[in-house]
N, C-alpha and C positions, 0 to 999 in steps of 0.2 A: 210752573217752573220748579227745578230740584235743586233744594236747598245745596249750597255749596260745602257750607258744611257734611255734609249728609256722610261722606266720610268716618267722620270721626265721630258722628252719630251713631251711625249702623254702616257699619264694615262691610255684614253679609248682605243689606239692600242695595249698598254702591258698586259690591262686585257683580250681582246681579243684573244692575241695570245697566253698568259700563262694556257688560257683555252680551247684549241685546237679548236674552234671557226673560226679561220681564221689562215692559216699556213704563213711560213713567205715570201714568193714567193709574196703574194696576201699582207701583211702588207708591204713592202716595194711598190710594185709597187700606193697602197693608201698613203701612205707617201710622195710620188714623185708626188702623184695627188691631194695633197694637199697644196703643197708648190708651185705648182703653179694653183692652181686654183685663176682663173678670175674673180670669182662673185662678184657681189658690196657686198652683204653681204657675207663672211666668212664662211664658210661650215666646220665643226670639222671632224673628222675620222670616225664617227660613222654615220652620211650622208652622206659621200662620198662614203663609202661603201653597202650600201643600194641603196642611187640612179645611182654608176657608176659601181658598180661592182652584182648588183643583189643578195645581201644576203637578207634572211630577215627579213623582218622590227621589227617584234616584238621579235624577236631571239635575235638581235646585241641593239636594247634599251631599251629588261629587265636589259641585262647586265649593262647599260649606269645608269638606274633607282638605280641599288644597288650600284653603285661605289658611286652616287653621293645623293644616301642617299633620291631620291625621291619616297614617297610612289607609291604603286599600287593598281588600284582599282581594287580592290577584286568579285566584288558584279556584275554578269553575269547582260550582257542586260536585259534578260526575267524577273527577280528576280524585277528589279527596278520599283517600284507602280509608275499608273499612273498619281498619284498627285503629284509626284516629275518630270514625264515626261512633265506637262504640266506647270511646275514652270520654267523647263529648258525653253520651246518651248517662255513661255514668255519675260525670261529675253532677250532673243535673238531675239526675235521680238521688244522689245523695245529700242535696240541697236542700234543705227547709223547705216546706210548702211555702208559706208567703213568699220565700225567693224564686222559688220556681216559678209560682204565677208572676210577680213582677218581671222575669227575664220574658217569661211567653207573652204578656202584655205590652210590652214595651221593644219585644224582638231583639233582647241581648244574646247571643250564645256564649259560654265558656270555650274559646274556640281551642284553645292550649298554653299549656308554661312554656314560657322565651326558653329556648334551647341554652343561649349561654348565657341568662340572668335566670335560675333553677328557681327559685320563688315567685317568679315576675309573671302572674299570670295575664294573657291576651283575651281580651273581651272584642266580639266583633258585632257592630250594632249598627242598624238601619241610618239610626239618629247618634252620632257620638257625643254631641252635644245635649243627649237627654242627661237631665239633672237628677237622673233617678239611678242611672250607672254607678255613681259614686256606692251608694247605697247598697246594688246587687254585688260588688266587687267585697265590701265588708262582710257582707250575708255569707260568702266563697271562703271568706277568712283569709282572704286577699293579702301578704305583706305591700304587695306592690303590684301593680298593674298599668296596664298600656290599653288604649280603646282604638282599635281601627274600624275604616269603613268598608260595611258587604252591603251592597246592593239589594234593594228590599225583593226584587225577583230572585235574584241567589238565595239570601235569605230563608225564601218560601219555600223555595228546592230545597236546600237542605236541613230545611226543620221537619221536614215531612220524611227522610230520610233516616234521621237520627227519632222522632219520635213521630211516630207514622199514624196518624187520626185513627182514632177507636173506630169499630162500627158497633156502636152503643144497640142493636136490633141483637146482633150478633149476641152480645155479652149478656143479652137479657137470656138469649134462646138457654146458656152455661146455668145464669142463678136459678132458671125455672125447674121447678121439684117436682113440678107434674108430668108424665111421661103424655106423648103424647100420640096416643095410640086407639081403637075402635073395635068392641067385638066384630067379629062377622057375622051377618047374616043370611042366613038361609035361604032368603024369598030372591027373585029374579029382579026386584027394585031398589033400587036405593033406600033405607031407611030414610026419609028426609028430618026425621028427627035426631037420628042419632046423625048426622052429619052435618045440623044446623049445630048441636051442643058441641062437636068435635072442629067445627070451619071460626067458633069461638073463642077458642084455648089462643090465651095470647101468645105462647110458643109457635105455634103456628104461622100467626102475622108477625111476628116477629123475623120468622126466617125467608119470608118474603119481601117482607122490606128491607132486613139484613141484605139478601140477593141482589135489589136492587142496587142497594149501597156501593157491594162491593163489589160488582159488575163496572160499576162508574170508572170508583177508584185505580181498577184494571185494567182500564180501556180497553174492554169486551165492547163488541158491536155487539152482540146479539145476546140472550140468555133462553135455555132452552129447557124446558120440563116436562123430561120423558117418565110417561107412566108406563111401570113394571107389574110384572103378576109377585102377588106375594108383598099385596100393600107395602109397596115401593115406590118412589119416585126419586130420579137421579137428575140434577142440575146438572147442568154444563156450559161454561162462558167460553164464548166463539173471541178469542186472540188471536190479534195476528191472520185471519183468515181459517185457524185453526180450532176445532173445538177440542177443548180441554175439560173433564167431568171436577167438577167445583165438591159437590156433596150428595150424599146420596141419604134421604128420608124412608127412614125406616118405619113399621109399626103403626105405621099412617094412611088411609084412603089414600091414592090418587085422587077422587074426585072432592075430597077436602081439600088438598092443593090448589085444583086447577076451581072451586068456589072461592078461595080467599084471592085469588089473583082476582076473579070477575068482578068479586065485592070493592077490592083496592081501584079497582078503574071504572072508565067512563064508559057507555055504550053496550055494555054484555049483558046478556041475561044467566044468571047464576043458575038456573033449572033447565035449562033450553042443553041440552049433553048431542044430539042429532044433527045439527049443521053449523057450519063455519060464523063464528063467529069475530070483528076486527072490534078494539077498544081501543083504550088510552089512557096513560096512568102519566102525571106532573108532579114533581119532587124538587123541593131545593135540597140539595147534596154540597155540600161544601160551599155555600153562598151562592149558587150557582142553580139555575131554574132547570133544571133537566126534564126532557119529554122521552117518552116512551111508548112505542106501537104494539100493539099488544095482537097476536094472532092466535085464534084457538081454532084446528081441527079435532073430531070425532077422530080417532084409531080404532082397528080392532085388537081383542086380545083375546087369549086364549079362555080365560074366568067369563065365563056370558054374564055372571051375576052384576059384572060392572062395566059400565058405560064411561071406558078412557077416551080423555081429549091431550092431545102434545098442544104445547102449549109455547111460542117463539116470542120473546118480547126483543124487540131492534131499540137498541139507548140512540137518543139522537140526543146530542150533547153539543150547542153550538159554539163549546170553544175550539171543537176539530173543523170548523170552516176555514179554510182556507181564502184569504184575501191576496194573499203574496202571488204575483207570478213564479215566482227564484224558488217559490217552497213546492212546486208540483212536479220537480223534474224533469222540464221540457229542456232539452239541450240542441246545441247546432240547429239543423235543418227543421227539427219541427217547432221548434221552439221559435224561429226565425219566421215561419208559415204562420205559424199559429196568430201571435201580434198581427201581422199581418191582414189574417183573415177579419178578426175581430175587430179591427180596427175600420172595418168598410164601410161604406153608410147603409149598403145592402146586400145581402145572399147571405148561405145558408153555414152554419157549422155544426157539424154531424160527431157527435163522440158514439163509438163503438166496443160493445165487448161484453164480457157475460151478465150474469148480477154478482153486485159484490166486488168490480174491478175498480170503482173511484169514478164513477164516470159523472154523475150527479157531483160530487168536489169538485173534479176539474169545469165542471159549466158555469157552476157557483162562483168560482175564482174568474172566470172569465166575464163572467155577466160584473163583477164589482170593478173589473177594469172600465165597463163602459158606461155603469149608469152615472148619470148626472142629475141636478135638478132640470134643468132643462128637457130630457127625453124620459117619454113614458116609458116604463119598462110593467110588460105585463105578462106574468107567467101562469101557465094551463099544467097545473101537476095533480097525480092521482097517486099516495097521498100527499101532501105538502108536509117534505122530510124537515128543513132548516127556514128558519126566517130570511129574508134576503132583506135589509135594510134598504130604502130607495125605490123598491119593488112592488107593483101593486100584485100579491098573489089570487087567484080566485082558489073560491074557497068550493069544493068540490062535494057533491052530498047527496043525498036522496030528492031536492027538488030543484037542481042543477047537475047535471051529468056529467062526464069529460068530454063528449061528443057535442051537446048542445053550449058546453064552454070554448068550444075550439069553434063553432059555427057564428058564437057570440062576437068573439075576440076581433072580426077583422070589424066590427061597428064600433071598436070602443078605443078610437087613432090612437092606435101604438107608434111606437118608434122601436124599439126593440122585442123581444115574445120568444119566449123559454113554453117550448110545447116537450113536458116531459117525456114521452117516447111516442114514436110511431107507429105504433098498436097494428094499424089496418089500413087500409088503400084512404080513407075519408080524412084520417088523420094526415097521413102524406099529401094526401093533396092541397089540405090545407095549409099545410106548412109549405111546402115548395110554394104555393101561391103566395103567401106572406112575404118569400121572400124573395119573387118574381115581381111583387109590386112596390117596391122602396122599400122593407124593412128589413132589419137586421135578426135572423131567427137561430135561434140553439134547439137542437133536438137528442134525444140519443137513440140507438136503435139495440138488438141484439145478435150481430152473427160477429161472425170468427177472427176476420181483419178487414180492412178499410176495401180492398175492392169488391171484393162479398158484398159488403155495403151497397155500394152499388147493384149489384145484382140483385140485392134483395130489393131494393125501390122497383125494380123495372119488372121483378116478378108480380109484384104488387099491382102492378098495371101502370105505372107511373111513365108519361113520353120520354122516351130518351132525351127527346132534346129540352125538356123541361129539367131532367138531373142536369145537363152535362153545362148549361147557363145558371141553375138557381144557388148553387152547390158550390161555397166559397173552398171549403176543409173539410174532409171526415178522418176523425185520428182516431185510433185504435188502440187501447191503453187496456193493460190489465198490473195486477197490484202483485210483488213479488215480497218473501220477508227477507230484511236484513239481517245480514250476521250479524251472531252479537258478541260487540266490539270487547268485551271480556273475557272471552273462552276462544273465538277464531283463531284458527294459528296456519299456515301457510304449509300448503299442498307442496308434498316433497315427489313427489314420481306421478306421472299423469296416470288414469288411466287410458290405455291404449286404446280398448275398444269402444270405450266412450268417446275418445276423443275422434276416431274416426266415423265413427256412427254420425256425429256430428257435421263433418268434412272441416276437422281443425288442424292445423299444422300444429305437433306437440312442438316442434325446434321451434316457431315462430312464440309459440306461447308462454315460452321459458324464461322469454324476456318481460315478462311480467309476474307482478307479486300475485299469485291465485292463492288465496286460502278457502278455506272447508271448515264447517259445521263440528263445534265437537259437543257444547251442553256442558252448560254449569248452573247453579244455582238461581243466579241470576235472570238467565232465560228456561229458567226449570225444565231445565233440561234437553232443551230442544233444538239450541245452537243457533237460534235465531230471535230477534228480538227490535219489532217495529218491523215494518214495511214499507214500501216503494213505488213508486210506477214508473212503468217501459212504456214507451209509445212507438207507432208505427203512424205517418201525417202523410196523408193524398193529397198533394195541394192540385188545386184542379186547373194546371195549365191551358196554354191551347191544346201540346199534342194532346192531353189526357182527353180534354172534351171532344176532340175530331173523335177519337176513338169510341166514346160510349154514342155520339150522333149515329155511329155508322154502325151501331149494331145492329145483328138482322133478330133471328129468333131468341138470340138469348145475347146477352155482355160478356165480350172478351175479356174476361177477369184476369190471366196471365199476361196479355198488350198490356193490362192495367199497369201491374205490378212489372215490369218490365220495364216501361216508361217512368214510372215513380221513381226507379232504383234509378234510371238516367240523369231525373230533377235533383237528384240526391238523398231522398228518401229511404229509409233502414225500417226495417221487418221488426218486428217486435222480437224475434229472436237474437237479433242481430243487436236492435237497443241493451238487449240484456247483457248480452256477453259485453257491451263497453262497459256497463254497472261490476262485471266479475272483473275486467283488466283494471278499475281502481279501487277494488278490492269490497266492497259493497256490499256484495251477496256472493254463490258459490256456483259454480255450473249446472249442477243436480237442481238447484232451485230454478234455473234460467231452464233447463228443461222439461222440467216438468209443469212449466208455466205454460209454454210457448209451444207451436203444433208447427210442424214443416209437412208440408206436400213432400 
């Protein structure tokens, strides 16, 4: 039972549990862990419960914030102008060290002086209740001050904005006094001496693990290391869909590059310059376990004397997995198929579209809608890009195949089976089968849009009437970049011949806000900033399935798409131009995505 007092005990336990917040099991056993807690400094209920019991943080001191009457800021990271970012970044740069680590420690920021109290400055902190405030406000030279509450994810957004994480690889590459550079030699082989002394130079590992770093930090998919003649090699972080050239290494082998990459990972052989080689390099990068695939092909170049390899590492970073439906962009009609489909106890759902369009995301996010404890889920990928929590994944290798994994899989009672793509006829057929026999199957294929899809199964040799019953959904999604929301400004005069090329009514499209790409700072220059997916969804009605039963030599792909557009289905180009009427992205972007017959 909870003491009745309890009230006037601890204010922040009774408001906590009078708001079903924390039940009373967990409020007594925090009461018990308060009354003897050890710290020199004094810990209230409302951090002990956060730091010993795992609630969280911004949940248990909103509540904390209104009992005790401290405002909240209101005003989202992104929202807040630069000129107030860098008023912040100074005051706390002219802070004392010791204050400066106490504010970073304990997440106070100096947020600003009260507009009409000119002395009064605003501290905005995770915990307003931290006892250490008082303390960083005198450090400030503080007459007077006020503490409100920011959200410890706000918080993290904009500490990282105002003072934006060193890449310590990076600042070592600036203090190093060694250049680092290699005579040439003359013979047709690689010294291996003078490239073991030169693959050594800690400038060197430094600027690949720097790369790594700050590929993360930039949410670069890819990073690429193209070797030049004239011992060169030029970085480049793939954004946005885009590759952008990061740095370019001068003075240096290429094949000292592309050794310190093999040395930093798993699986390559550092001497082996003549065939493809795949690896693996794992990093914690800002608390955070990050993987990375590592590709090396042979190039030729012009210099015989050297044996170049390009060299693609792909970041797999599983805080971009998407769990959310609402976060992939499925709207109306396919969004409405899609639940649907996924939601069956058996047939098949098919995502479609190049490499690179989101297609593995989108299966990912569907597969977490369905798994349970209850249902096996077991997934056949070649490589295994993300962990799927719930998920038993097979693990793919030199003495398990993808092919002998997918012949394995129907002995090992599934209920659900993510067969990462459909490679060849033996793989298709195994999946249709999986999903002709009771179970629920994700696959993805590669052609252009969803009824292609189909054709391409029936090219493969697949029965028509095994697609046109196994085959819940195939949606067709490719990944388009967002304008960015700082520099877009709204299209004043169409162009005409675009817009007809198109077949778009300019009068009809007047009536909406269009804006256009222009490049600022912030999306360095390129007017866009983050990305999107369009879908096009085949949901496989009757009429759709009468239609692919009754093909003769090949599949009526236009009946297809013809029928689709009747079910209510939109073309991926079609998707997109709804993304430009609410202002999203830009038409140039939606066509140069998207392909019209």
């Amino acid at each position: 039972m909870i003491d009745t007092n309890l009230e006037m005990t601890d204010k922040i336990g009774y408001l906590l549990f009078k708001k079903g917040i924390i039940d009373a099991e967990t409020l007594e056993k925090a009461l018990v862990a308060k009354a003897n807690d050890k710290n020199k400094v004094k810990r209230n209920l409302a951090q002990i419960l956060v730091q010993d019991f795992n609630y969280d943080h911004d949940t248990i001191f909103r509540e904390v914030a209104i009992l005790y009457a401290f405002r909240e800021l209101e005003t989202k990271p992104e929202d807040i102008p630069e000129e107030r970012i860098e008023a912040i970044k100074n005051m706390i740069d002219q802070a004392p060290e010791q204050i400066k680590d106490m504010m970073l420690k304990h997440k106070v920021i100096p947020f600003m002086f009260d507009e009409r109290i000119k002395d009064k400055l605003i501290l905005a902190a995770i915990d307003p209740t931290d006892r250490y405030i008082p303390r960083i406000a005198f450090g400030l030279n503080a007459k007077k001050y006020e503490v409100i509450f920011i959200k410890k994810r706000d918080y993290e957004v904009l500490i990282k904005k105002i003072l934006p994480p060193e890449n310590e690889y990076l600042k070592a590459i600036e203090e190093e006094e060694d250049v680092i550079s290699i005579e040439e030699t003359e013979e047709s082989n690689v010294d291996e001496e003078e490239l073991d002394a030169e693959i050594n130079r800690s400038a060197l590992i430094n600027l690949i693990e720097g790369a790594l770093v700050e590929g993360v930090r930039r949410g670069a998919s890819d990073i690429h290391f193209v070797p030049k003649e004239g011992r060169c090699t030029e970085i480049y972080f793939r954004v946005d869909g885009t590759l952008r050239l990061w740095h370019v290494q001068e003075n240096t082998l290429p094949e000292a590059v592309t050794a310190v990459i093999k040395d930093r990972g798993k699986g390559m052989d550092r001497f082996e310059r003549e065939k493809a080689q795949d690896g693996f390099i794992q990093r914690e990068i800002d608390n955070h376990i990050i993987r990375f695939r590592v590709s090396v092909l042979p190039v030729v170049g012009t210099e015989l004397k050297h044996k170049f390899e390009s060299v693609v590492i792909r970041i797999l970073d599983d805080r971009k997995v998407i769990k959310d439906l609402d976060k992939l962009g499925l709207v109306g009609y396919a969004r409405e198929v899609f639940i649907k489909s996924i939601n069956r106890p058996q047939g098949m759902v098919i995502l479609t579209g190049p490499t690179g369009s989101g297609k593995s995301t989108t299966l990912v996010a569907a597969l977490y809608q369905v798994i349970t404890p209850e249902v096996n889920v077991l997934t056949v990928e070649d490589p295994v890009e993300y962990v799927i929590e719930g998920a038993r994944q097979l693990k793919i290798g030199y003495k398990m195949g993808f092919e002998q994994a997918i012949r394995s899989i129907l002995r090992h009672d599934p209920d659900i089976v993510l067969v990462g793509e459909m490679r060849d006829k033996e793989t298709a057929e195994t999946a249709i089968k999986l999903a002709n026999t009771g179970h629920l199957t994700f696959s993805t294929l590669h052609t252009n849009d969803a009824p292609s899809a189909v054709a391409r199964l029936y090219k493969m040799g697949i029965e028509p009437f095994l697609i046109a019953y196994a085959i819940n959904l195939i949606v067709a999604q490719r990944l388009i970049r967002r304008l960015c929301p700082n520099c877009k400004k709204p299209v004043r005069n169409f162009d005409e011949a675009l817009m007809n090329a198109c077949g778009l009514n300019i009068a009809e499209w007047r009536n909406y806000t269009v804006y256009q790409a222009v490049g600022c700072d912030e999306c360095q220059g390129s007017g866009y900033k983050g990305r999107l997916a369009i879908h096009e969804a085949l949901y496989f009605t009757k009429e759709i399935r009468q239609i692919i039963v009754r093909s003769g030599v090949e599949v009526d792909e236009e009946a297809i798409r013809i029928q689709a557009k009747k079910d209510g289905s939109s073309s991926l180009r079609d998707s997109g131009f709804e993304k430009v009427k609410l202002g999203l992205t830009s038409l140039e972007e939606v066509l140069s995505a998207t392909a019209e017959d």
